[in-house]
C-alpha positions as CSV (number, residue, x, y, z in Angstrom):
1,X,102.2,102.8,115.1
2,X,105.9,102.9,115.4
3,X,105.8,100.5,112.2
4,X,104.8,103.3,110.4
5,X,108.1,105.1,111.0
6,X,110.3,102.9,109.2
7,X,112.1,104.6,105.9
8,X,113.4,101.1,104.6
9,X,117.0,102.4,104.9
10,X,118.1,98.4,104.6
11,X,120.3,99.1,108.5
12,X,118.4,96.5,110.0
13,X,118.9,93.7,107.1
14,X,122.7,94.8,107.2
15,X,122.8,94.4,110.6
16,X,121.5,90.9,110.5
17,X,124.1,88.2,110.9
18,X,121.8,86.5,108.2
19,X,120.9,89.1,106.2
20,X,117.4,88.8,107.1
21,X,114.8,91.4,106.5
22,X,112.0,90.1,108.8
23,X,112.3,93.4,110.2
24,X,111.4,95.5,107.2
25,X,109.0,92.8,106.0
26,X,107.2,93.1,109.5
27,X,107.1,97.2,110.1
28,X,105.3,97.1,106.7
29,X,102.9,94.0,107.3
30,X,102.3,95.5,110.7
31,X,101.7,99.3,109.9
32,X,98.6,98.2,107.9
33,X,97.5,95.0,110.1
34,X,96.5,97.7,112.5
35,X,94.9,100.1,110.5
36,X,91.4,99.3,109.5
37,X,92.4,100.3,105.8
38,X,95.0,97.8,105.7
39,X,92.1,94.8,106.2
40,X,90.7,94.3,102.6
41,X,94.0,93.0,101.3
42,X,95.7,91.8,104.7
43,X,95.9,88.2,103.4
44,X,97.5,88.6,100.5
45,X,99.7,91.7,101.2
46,X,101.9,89.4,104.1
47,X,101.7,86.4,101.8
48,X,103.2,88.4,98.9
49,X,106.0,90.4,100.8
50,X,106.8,87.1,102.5
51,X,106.9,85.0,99.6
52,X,108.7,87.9,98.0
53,X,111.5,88.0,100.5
54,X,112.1,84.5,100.3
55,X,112.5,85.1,96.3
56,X,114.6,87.5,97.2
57,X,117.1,85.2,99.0
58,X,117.1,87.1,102.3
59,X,117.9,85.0,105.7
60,X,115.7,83.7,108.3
61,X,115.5,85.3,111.7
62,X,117.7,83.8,114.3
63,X,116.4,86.1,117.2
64,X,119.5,87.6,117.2
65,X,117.9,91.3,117.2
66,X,120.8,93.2,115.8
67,X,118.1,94.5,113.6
68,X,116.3,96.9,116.8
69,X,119.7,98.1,117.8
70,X,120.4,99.2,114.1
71,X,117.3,100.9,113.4
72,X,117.3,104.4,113.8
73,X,113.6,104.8,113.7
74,X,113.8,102.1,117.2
75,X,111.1,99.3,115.4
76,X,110.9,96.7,117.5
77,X,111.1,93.0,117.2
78,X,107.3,92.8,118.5
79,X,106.7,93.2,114.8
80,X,108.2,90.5,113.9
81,X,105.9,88.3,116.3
82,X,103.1,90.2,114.3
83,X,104.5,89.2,111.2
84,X,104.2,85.5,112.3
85,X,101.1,85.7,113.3
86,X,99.5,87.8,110.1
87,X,101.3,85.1,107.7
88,X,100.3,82.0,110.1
89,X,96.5,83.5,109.7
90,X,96.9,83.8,106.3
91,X,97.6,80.7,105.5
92,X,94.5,78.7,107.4
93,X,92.4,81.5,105.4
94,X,91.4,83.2,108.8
């Protein structure tokens, strides 16, 4: 639950040679895909912060993970992959 530590200081987006804030989507996406609470609204809550960062004008990830070494709370790129998967599952309604 590392995800869960995140303060959304905005280091890792900064740190992103594309300004991308797939990091800060996917701590927050991922600290309530784990948690059984987080299940009644899983769908829509990764379809609506995704949908909102691309509103938003933010970057794509590149893989560059500048965003880990910037993050002083250490969230890990593994979140991202969760992120991927959550919004991937939400979209086939599974």
């Amino acid at each position: 639950m590392i995800a869960a530590e995140c303060v959304g200081c905005g280091a890792c987006v900064a740190a992103c040679p594309n300004g991308s804030a797939m990091l800060f989507t996917a701590a927050k996406v991922s600290q309530y895909a784990l948690l059984p609470q987080g299940h009644p609204e899983r769908k829509q809550r990764v379809t609506n912060m995704v949908n909102r960062m691309d509103d938003e004008g933010f970057g794509s990830c590149s893989n560059e993970y500048e965003c880990a070494v910037a993050c002083p709370k250490g969230i890990d790129v593994i979140n991202i992959a969760r992120l991927n998967r959550e919004i991937i599952k939400a979209s086939l309604g599974k």
